[in-house]
N, C-alpha and C positions, 0 to 999 in steps of 0.2 A: 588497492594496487591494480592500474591498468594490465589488461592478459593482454598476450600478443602473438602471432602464429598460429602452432597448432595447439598450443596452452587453452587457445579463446573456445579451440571445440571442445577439447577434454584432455588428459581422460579424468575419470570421475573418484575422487580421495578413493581409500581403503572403504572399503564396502559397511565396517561399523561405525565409521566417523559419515558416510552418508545418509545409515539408519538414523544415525543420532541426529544428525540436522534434519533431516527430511519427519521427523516424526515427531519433531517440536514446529515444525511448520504445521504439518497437519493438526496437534492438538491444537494451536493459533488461530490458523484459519476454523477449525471446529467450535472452539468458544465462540468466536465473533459472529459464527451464524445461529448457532443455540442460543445466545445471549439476545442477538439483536432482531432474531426474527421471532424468538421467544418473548421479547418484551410486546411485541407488536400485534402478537395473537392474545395476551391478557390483557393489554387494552381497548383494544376494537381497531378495524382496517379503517376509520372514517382518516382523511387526509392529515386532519388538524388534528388528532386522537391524538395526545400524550407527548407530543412533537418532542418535548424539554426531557420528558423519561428517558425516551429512544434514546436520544442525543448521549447524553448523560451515561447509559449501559451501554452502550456502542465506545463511547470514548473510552470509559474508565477500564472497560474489557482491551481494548487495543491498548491501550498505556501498562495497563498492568501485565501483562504477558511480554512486551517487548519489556518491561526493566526485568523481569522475572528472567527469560530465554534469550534475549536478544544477544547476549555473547555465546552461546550456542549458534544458532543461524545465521544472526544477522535481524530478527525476528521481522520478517517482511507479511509473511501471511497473507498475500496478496498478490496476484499473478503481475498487476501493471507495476507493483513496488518492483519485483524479482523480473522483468521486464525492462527497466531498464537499468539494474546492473548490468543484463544480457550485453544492452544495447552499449553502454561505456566500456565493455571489453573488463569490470569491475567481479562478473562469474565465469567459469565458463558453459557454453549453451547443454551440454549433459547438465550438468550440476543445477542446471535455470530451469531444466525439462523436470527434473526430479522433486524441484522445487514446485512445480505447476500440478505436475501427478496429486500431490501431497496436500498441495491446499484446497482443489479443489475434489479430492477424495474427501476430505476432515468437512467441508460444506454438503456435503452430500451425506455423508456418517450424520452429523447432526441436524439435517432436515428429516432425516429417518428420524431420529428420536424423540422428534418435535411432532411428527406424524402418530407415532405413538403414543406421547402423552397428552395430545390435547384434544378435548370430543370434539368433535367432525365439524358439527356448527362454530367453533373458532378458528378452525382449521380452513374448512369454504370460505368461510367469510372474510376471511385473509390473506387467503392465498398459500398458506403455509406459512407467510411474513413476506412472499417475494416482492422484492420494489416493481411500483409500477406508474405509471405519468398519471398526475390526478387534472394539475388546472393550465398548464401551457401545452405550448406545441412541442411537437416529437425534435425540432430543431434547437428549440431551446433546449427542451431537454438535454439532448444531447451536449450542449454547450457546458451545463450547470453540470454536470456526470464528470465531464472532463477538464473543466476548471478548479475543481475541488481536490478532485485528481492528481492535479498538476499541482496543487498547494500541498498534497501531503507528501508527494513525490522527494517536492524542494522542501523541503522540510525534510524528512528521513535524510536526504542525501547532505544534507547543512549537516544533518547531528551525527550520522556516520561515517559518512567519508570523508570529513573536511577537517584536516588535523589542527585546524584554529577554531573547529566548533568549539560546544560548550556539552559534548557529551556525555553523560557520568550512565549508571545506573538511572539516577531522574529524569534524563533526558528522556525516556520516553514517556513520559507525558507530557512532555510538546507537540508527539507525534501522535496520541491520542487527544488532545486538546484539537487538532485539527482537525479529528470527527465530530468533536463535540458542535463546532462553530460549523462544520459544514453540513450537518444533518439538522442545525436547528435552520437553519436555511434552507437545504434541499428535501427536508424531506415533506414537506408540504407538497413538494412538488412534482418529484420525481422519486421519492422511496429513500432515496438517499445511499446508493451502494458504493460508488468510489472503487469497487472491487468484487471483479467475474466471479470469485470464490462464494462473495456473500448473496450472489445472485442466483450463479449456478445450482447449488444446492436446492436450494424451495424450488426452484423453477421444474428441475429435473422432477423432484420426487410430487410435485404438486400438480405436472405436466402442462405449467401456465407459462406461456409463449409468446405472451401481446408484448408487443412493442422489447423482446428480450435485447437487440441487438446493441440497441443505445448502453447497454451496460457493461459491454466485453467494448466496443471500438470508442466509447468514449474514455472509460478509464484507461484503456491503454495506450490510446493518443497523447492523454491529460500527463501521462507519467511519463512516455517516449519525450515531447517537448520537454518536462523539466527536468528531467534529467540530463539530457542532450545539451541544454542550455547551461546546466549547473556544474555539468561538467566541462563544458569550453569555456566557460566566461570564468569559472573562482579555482578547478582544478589545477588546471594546465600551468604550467611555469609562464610567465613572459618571458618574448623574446622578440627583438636580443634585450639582452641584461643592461637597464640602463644605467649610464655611467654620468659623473659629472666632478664641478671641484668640490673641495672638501666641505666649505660652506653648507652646502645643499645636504651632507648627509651621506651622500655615496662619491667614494674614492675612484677618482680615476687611475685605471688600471695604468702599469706604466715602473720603470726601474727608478727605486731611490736614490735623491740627487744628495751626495753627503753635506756636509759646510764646506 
């Protein structure tokens, strides 16, 4: 449901229905980065190292937490997802901020953890897990970061908000299947994050800062566009309402002639 007024800034549910959403956010975005930057420090930081693993724990960790929580939150776990609800007037911007606190807290809670279990040499040698550009340019990159972006975007918003999706329970793993296909792609390339949560974390606690920017302005470009498009072009009513003769299917508006 589109917000409108001062609904779009807040104010923000009862304060235990925001713990409840906001802290399945954070356990969400805390798997995805324990998981996926954990899989990447047991198998070695080389570019090509384990492409299909990643992919694979990355997805199936994003699919299974959204069918798990996703009627709790929304299970977005991703600040570009929760970005543009912001942006469709579909949260309001408290509610989007609390959303942002939480995931990129939970990416930060689990690069600690990750810091902790794993000796220094897998740790160096990988950054903590944090994505980073291996074999194009900072511009492509940037493109590949917020093209994938934009596929999981339009995809969450197909299976959420669109009452003629095909949402259930299983629907989310349609929306972890789109990490799956986009990190065996990206992440040769560019680390593969789609999402500042799974960035910010290793980055913070690992203090590695090359080339960070491409992974907060491309995902949230990637997600701003499809959402913004997903929602004018399939949300919105048409208008006006078209009319024609009976033939066609739709009745033209108008008082019945008796015999």
């Amino acid at each position: 449901m589109r917000l409108s007024g001062s609904d779009f800034i807040g104010p923000l549910p009862p304060l235990a229905d925001l713990w409840r959403r906001a802290f399945v956010e954070l356990v969400g975005a805390f798997a995805l980065v324990f998981v996926g930057a954990g899989t990447i420090m047991s198998l070695g930081p080389q570019a090509d190292a384990g492409t299909l693993e990643v992919a694979l724990a990355t997805g199936l960790t994003m699919g299974v937490m959204v069918c798990a929580v996703g009627h709790i939150s929304g299970g977005h776990f991703n600040p570009a997802i929760t970005f543009g609800f912001m942006l469709t007037r579909r949260m309001s911007l408290l509610l989007g901020g609390a959303y942002w606190v939480a995931q990129l807290a939970g990416g930060v809670l689990a690069a600690l953890l990750l810091r902790w279990i794993y000796p220094a040499a897998n740790r160096d040698a990988a950054n903590l897990g944090a994505p980073s550009v291996h074999t194009i340019d900072i511009g492509a990159a940037l493109v590949v970061e917020a093209l994938i972006t934009f596929f999981l975007v339009w995809v969450v918003f197909a299976m959420t908000t669109d009452a003629r999706g095909t949402y259930t329970v299983v629907g989310g793993l349609a929306i972890g299947f789109v990490f799956v296909f986009g990190m065996l792609l990206a992440y040769p390339l560019t680390g593969g994050a789609f999402n500042p949560a799974r960035a910010f974390g290793p980055e913070l606690i690992s203090n590695t800062w090359s080339d960070a920017w491409i992974y907060y302005v491309g995902p949230l470009a990637g997600g701003a566009i499809a959402a913004l498009l997903y929602d004018e072009v399939y949300l919105r009513p048409a208008a006006p309402v078209p009319v024609g003769p009976r033939e066609t299917g739709v009745e033209e508006p108008g008082p019945s002639i008796g015999p």
